[in-house]
VODO-861494 format. One line per 3 residues: number of its first residue (from 1); their letters; for each residue x, y, z of N, C-alpha, C. Coordinates in nm, 4 decimals. Layout:
NUM	A	X Y Z X Y Z X Y Z ~ ...
END
This chain:
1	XXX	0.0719 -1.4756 -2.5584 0.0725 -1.6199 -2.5582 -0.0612 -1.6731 -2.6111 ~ -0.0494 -1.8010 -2.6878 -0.1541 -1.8141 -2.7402 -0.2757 -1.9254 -2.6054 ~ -0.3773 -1.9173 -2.5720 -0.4446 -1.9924 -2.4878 -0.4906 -2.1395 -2.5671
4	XXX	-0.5052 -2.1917 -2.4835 -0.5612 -2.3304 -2.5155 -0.4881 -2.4314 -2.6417 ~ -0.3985 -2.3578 -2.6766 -0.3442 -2.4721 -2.7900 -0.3283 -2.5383 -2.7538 ~ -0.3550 -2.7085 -2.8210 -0.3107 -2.8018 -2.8053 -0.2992 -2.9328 -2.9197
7	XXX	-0.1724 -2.9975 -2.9298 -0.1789 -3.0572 -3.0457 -0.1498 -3.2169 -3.0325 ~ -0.1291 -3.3084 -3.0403 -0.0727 -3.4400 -3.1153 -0.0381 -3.4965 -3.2127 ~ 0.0436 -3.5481 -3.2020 0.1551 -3.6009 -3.3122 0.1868 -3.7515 -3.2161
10	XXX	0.1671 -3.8462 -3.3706 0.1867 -3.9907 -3.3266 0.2766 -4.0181 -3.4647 ~ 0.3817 -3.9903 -3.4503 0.4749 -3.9806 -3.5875 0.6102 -4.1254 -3.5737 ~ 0.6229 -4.2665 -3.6572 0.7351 -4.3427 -3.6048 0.7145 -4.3927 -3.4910
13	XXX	0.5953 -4.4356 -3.3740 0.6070 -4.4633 -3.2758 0.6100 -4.3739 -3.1313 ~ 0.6928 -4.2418 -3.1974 0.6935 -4.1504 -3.0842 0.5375 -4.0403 -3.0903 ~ 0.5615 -3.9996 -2.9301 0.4377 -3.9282 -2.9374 0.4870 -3.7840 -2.8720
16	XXX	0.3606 -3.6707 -2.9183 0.3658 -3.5467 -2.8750 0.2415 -3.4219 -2.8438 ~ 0.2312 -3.3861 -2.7492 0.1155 -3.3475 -2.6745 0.1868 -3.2218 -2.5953 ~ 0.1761 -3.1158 -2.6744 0.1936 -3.0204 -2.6138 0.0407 -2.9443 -2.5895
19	XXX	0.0807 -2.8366 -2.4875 -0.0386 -2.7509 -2.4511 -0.0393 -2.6164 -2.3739 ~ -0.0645 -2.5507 -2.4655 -0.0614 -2.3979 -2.3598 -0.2034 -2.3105 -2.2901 ~ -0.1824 -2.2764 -2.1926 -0.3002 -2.2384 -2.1470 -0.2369 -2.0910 -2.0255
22	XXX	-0.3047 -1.9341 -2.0782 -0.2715 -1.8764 -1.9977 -0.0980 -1.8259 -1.9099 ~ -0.0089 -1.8913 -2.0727 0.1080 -1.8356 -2.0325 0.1993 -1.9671 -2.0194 ~ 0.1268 -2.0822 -1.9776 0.1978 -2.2000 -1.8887 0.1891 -2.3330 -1.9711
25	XXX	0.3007 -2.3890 -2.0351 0.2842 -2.5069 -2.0833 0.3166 -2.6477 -2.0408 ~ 0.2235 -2.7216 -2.1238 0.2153 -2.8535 -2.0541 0.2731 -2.9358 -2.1861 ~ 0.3335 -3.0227 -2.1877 0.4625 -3.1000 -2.2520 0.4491 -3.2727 -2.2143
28	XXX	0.3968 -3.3563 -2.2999 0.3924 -3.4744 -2.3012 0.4803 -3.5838 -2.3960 ~ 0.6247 -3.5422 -2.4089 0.6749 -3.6138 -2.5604 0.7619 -3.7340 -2.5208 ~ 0.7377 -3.8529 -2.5813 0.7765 -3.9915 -2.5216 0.8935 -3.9824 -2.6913
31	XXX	0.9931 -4.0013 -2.6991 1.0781 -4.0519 -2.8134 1.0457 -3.9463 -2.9337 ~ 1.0115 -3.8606 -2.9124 0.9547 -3.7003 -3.0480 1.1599 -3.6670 -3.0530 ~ 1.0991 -3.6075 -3.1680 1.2674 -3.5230 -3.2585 1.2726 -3.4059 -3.1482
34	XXX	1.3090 -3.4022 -3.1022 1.3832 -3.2252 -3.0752 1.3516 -3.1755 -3.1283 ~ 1.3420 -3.1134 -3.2753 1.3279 -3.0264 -3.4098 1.2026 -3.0052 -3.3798 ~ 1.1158 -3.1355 -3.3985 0.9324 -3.0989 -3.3493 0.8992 -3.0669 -3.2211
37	XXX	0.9545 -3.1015 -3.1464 0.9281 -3.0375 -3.0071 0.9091 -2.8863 -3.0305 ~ 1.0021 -2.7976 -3.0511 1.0793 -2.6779 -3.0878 0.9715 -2.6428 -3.1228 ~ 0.9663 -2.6931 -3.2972 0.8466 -2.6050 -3.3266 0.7434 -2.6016 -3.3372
40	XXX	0.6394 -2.6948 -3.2587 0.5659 -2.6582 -3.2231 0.5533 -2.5627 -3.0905 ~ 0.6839 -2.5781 -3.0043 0.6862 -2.4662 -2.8871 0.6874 -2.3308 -2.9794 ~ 0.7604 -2.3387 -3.0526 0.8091 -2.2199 -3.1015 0.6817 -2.1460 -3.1868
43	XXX	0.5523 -2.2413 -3.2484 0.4573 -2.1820 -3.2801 0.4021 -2.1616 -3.1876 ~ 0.3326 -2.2267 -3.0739 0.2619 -2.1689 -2.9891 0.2773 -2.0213 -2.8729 ~ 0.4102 -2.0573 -2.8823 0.4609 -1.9265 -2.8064 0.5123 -1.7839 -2.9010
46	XXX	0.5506 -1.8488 -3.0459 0.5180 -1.6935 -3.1197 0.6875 -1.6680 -3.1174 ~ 0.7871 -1.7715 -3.1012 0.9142 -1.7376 -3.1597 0.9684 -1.8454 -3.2315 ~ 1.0612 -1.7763 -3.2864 1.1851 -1.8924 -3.3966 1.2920 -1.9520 -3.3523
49	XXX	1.3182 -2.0897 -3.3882 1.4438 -2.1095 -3.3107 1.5904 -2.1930 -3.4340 ~ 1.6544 -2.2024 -3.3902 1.7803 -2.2749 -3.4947 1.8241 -2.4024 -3.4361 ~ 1.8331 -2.5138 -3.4783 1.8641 -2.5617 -3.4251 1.9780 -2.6766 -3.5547
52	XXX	2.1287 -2.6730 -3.5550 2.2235 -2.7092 -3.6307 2.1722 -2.8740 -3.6326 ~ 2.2086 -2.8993 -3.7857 2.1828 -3.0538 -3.8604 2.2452 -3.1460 -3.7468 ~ 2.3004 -3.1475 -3.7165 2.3275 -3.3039 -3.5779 2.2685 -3.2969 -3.4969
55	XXX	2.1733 -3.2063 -3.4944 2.0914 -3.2234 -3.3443 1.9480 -3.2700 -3.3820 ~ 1.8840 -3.2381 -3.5525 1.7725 -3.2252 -3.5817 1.7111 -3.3609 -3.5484 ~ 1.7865 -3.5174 -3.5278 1.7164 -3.6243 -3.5422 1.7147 -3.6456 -3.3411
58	XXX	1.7990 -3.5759 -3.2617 1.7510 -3.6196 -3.1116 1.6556 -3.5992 -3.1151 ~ 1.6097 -3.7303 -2.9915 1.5082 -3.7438 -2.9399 1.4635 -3.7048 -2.8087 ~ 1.4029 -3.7075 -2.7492 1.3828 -3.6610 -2.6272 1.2459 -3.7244 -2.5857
61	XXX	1.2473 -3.7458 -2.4370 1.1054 -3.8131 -2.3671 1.1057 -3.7443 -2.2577 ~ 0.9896 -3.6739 -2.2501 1.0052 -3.5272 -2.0990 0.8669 -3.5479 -2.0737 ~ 0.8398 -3.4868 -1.9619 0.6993 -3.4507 -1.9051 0.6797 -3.3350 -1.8654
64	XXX	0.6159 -3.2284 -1.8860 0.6104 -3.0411 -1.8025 0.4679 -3.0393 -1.7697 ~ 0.4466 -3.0402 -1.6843 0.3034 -2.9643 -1.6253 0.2288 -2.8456 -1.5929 ~ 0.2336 -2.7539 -1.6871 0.1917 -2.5661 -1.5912 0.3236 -2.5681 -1.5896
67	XXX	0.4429 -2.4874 -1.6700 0.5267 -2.4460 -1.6184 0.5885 -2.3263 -1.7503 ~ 0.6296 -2.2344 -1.7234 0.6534 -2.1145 -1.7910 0.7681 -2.1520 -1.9136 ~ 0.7550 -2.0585 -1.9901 0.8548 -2.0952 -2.1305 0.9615 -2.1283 -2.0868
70	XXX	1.0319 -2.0509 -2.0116 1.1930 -2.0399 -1.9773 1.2186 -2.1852 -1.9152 ~ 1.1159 -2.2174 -1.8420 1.1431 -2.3120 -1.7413 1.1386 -2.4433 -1.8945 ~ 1.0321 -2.4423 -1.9229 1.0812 -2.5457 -2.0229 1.1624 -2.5981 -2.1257
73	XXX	1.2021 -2.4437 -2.1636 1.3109 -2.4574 -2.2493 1.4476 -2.5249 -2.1916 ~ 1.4264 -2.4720 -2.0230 1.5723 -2.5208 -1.9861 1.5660 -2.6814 -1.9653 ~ 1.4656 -2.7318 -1.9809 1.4489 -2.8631 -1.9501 1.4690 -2.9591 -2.0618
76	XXX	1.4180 -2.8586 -2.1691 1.3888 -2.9061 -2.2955 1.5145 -2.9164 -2.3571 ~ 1.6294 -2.8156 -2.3020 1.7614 -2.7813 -2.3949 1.8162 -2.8567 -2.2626 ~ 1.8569 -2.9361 -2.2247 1.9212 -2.9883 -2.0757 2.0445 -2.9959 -2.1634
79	XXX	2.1478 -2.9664 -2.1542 2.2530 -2.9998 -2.2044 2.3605 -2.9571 -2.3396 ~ 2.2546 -2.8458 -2.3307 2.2905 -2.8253 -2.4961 2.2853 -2.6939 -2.4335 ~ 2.4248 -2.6094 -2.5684 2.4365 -2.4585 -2.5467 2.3536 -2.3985 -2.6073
82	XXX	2.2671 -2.3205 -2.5495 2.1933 -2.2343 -2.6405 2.1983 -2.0751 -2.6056 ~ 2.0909 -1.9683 -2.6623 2.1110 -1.8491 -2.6398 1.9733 -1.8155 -2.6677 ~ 1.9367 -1.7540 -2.5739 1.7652 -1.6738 -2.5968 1.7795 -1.5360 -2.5922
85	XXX	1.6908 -1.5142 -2.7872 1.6747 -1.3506 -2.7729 1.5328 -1.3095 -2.7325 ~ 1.5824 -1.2279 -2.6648 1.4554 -1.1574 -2.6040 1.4171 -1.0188 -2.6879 ~ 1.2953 -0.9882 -2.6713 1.2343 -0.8332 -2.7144 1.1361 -0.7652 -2.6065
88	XXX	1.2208 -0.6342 -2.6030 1.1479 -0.5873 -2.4957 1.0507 -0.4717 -2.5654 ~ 0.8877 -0.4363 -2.5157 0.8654 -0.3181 -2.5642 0.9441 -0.1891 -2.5711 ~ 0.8690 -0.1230 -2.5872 0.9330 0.0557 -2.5860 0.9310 0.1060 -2.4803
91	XXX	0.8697 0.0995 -2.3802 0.8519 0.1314 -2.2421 0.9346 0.0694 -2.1590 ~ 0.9685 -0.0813 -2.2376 1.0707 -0.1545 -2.1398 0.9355 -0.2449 -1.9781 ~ 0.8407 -0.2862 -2.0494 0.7509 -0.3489 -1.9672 0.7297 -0.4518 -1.9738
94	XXX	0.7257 -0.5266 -2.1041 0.7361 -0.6526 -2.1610 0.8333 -0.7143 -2.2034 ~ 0.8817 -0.8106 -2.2001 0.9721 -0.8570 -2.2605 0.9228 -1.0615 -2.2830 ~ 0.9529 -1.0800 -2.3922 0.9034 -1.1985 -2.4670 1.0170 -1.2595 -2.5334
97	XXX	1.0404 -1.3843 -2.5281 1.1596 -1.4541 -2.6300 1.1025 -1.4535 -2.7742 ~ 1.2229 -1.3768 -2.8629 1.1741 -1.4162 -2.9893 1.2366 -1.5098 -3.0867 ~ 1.3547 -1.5736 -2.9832 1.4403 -1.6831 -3.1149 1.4889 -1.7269 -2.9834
100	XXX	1.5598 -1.9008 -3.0144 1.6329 -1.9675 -2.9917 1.7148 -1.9790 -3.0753 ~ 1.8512 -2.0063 -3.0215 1.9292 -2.0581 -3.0773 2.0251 -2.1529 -3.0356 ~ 2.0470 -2.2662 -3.0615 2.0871 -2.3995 -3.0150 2.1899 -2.4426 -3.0961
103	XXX	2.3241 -2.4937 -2.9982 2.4279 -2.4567 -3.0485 2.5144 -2.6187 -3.0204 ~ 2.4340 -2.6969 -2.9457 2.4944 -2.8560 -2.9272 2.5966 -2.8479 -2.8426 ~ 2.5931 -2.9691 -2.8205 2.6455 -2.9832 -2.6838 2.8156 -2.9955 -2.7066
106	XXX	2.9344 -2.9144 -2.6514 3.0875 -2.9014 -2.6779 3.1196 -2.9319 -2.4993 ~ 3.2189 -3.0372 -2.5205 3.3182 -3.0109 -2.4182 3.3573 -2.8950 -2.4135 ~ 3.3416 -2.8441 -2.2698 3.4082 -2.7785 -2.1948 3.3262 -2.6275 -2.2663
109	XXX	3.1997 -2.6157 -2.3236 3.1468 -2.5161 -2.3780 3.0850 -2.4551 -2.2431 ~ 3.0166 -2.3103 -2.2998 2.9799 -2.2450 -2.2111 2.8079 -2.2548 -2.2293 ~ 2.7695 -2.3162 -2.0861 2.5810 -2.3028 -2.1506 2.5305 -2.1473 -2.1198
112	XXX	2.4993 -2.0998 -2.1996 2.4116 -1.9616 -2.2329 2.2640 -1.9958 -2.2449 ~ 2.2263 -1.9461 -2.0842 2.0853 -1.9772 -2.0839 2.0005 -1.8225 -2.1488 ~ 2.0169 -1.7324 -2.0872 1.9871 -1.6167 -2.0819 2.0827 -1.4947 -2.0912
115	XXX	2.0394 -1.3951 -2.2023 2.1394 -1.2451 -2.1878 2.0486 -1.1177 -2.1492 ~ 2.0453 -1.0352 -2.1225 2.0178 -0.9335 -2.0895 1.9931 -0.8674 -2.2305 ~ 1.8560 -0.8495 -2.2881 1.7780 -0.7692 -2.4227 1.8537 -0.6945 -2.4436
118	XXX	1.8702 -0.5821 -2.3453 1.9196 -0.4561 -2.3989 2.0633 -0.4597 -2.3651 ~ 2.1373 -0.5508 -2.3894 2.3162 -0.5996 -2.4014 2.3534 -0.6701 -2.5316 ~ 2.4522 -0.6055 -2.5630 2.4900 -0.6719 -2.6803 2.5938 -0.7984 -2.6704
121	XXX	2.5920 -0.8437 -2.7620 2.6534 -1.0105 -2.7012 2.8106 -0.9578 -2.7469 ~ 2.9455 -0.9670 -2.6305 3.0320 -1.0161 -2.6276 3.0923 -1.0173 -2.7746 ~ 3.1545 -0.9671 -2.8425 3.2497 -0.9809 -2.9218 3.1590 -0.9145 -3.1212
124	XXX	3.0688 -0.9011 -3.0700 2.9734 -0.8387 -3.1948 2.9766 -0.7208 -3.2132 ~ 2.9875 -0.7144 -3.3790 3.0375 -0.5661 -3.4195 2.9130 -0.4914 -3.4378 ~ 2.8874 -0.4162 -3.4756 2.7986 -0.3409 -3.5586 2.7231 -0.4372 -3.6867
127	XXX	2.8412 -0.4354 -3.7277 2.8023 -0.5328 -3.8731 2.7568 -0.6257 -3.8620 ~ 2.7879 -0.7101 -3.7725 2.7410 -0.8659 -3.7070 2.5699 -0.8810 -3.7040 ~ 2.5242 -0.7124 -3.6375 2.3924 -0.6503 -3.6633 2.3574 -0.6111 -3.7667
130	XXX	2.3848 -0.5457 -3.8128 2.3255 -0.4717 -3.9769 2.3423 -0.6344 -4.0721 ~ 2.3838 -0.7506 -4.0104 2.4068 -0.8058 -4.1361 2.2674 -0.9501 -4.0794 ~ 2.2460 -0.8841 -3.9501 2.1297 -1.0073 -3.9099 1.9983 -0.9291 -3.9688
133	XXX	1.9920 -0.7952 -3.9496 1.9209 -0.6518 -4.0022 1.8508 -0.7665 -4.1452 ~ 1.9615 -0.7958 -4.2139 1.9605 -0.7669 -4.3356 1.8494 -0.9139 -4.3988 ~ 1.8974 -1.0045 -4.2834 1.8815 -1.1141 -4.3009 1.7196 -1.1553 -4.2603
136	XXX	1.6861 -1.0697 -4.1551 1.5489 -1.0736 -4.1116 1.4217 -0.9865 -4.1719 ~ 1.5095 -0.9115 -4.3051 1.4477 -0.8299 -4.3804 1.4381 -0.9293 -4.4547 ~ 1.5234 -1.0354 -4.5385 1.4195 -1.1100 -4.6315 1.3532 -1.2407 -4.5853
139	XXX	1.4066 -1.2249 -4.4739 1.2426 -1.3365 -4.4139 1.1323 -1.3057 -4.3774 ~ 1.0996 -1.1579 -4.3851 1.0187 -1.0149 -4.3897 0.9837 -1.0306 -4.5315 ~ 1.0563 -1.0014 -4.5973 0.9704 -0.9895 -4.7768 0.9009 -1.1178 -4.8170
142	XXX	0.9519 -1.2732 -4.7328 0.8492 -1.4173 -4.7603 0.7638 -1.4309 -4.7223 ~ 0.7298 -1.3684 -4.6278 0.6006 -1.3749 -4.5379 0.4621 -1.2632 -4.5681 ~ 0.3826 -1.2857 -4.5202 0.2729 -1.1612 -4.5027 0.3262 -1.0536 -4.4169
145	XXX	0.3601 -0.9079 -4.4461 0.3309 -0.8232 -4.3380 0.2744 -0.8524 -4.2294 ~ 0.1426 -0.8250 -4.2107 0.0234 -0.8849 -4.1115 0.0179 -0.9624 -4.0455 ~ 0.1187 -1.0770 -4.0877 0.1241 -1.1768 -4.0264 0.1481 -1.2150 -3.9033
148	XXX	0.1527 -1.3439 -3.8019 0.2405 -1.3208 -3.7115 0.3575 -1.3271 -3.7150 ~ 0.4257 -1.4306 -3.8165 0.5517 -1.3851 -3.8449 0.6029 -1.2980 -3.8618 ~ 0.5012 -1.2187 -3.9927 0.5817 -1.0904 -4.0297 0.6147 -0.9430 -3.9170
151	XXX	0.4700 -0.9620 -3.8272 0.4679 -0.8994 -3.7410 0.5876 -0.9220 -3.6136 ~ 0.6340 -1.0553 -3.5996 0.7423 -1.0717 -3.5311 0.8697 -1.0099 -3.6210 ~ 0.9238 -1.0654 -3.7276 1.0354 -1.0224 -3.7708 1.0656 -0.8391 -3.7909
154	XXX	0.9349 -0.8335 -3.7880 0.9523 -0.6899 -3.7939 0.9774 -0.6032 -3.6409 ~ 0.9096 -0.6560 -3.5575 0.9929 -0.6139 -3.4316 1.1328 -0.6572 -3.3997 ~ 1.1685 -0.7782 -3.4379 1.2767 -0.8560 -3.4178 1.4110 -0.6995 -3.5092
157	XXX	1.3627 -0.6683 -3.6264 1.4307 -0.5875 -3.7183 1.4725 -0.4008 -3.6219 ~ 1.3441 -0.4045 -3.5871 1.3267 -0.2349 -3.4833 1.3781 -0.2930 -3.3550 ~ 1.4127 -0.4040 -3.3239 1.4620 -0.4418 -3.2043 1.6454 -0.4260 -3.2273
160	XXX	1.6716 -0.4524 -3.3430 1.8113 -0.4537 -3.4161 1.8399 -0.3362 -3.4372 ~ 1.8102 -0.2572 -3.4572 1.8175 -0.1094 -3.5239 1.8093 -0.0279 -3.4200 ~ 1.7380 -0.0629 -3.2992 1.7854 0.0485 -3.2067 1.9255 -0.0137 -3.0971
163	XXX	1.9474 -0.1452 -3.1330 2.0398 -0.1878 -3.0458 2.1830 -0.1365 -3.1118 ~ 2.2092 -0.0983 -3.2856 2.2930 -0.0750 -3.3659 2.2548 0.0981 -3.3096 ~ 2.1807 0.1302 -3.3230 2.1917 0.3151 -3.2920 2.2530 0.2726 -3.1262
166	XXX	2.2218 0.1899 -3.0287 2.2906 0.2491 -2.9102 2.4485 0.2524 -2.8895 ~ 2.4476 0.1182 -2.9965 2.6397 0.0845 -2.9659 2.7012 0.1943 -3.0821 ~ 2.6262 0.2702 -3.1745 2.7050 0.3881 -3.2459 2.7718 0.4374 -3.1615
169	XXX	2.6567 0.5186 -3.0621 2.6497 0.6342 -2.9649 2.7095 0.5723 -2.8807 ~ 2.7851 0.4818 -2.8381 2.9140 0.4278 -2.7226 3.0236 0.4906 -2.8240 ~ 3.0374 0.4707 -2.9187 3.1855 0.4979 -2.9993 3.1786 0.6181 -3.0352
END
């Protein structure tokens, strides 16, 4: 996690004041896009998120004080289906969100706060993987190696590749 970030944005009237310190963020946004909320969470905390064209212009007005990613996200996504991928080390000691994905709000939908890293989601083939594989490889070739991006997508990729070797070895 990154310490001490902190930014503002006075963009249209609305305002935004995020801040991380030691793991725990603090969240000040009066009338901000959703979309910017995101990513600046999503830079400071070091993941990517999606979020579909009808949602990009909500707004949102929240307050968080010291309170952990998860917790804000759920505050932040109140209402809306989403899905958090997680990455766990090799040891299985760490585990960190590395994408959102936000899916808008459906009657009678199912909210997906959280899945279990090392579970594969419900109705996904192999291919479904090798073809996200494929996809996070050329957002891998736009970036710097070194980077933090690149350095994320590239775990995000060895995170894919051993989840495709475990569901072989089920069949």
């Amino acid at each position: 996690m990154i310490c001490g970030f902190s930014h503002w944005d006075l963009v249209y009237g609305s305002t935004l004041q995020l801040g991380m310190h030691d793991g725990l963020l603090s969240l000040n946004a009066a009338d901000a896009d959703l979309s910017g909320v995101l990513q600046r969470l999503g830079e400071a905390a070091g993941f990517d998120f999606r979020l579909p064209k009808d949602l990009q212009r909500k707004k949102i007005t929240l307050q968080l004080s010291d309170v952990g990613i998860e917790t804000a996200l759920k505050r932040i996504l109140e209402g809306l289906n989403y899905a958090t991928v997680y990455s766990v080390d090799d040891k299985g000691d760490d585990t960190r969100i590395v994408a959102v994905y936000i899916y808008g709000k459906h009657e009678g939908g199912v909210r997906t706060g959280q899945a279990a890293p090392s579970e594969s989601v419900p109705g996904r083939s192999i291919g479904d993987y090798e073809k996200r594989i494929a996809v996070v490889q050329k957002l891998l070739r736009e970036v710097p190696p070194d980077s933090p991006a690149g350095r994320r997508y590239q775990k995000e990729i060895e995170n894919y590749q051993r989840l495709v070797e475990r569901l072989k070895l089920k069949k």
